[in-house]
C-alpha positions as CSV (number, residue, x, y, z in Angstrom):
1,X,45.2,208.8,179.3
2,X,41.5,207.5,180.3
3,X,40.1,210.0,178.8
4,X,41.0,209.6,175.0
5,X,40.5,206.1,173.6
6,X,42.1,205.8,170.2
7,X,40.1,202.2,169.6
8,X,36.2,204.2,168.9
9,X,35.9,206.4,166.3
10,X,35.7,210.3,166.5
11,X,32.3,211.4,168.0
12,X,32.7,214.9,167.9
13,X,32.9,216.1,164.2
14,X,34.3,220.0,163.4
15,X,32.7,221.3,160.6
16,X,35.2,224.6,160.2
17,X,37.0,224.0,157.4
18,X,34.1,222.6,154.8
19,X,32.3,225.2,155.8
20,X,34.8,227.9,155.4
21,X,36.1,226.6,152.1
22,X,32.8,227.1,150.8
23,X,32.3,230.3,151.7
24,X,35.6,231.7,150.4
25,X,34.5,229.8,147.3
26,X,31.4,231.9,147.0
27,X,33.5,234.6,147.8
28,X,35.8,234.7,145.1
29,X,32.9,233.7,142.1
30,X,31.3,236.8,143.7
31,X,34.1,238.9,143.1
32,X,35.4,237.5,139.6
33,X,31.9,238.0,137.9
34,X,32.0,241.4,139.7
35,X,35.4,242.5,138.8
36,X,34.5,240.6,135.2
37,X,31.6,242.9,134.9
38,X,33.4,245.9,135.8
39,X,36.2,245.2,132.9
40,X,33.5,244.5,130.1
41,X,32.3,248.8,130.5
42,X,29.1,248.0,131.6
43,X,26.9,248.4,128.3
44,X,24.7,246.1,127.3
45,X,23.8,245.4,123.9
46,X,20.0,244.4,123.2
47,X,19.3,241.0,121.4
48,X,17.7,240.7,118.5
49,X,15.5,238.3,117.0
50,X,15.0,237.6,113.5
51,X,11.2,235.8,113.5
52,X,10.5,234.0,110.2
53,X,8.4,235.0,107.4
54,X,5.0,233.3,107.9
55,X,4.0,231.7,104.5
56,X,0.4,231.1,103.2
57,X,-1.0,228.9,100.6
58,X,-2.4,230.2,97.7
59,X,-5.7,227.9,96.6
């Protein structure tokens, strides 16, 4: 029981599960806009813009 004091705090930090959780995170955005992309047929519709009418003066 020398070995572990419970009165310091914890020097050695695991970094597993933040870093896991963030890649199974990226992982499932990745595969919802993928699957998301998939559903929507694939076509994409250009967009149009309507400019306006340039007006001049008349003198």
């Amino acid at each position: 029981m020398t070995r572990w004091n419970y009165q310091e705090p914890e020097h050695h930090v695991s970094t597993g599960l933040p870093v896991s959780i963030l890649l199974l995170s990226v992982l499932g955005m990745s595969a919802y806009l993928l699957v998301g992309n998939s559903l929507t047929g694939g076509e994409h519709v250009g967009s149009k813009v309507y400019l306006p009418v340039a007006q001049t003066q008349d003198r």
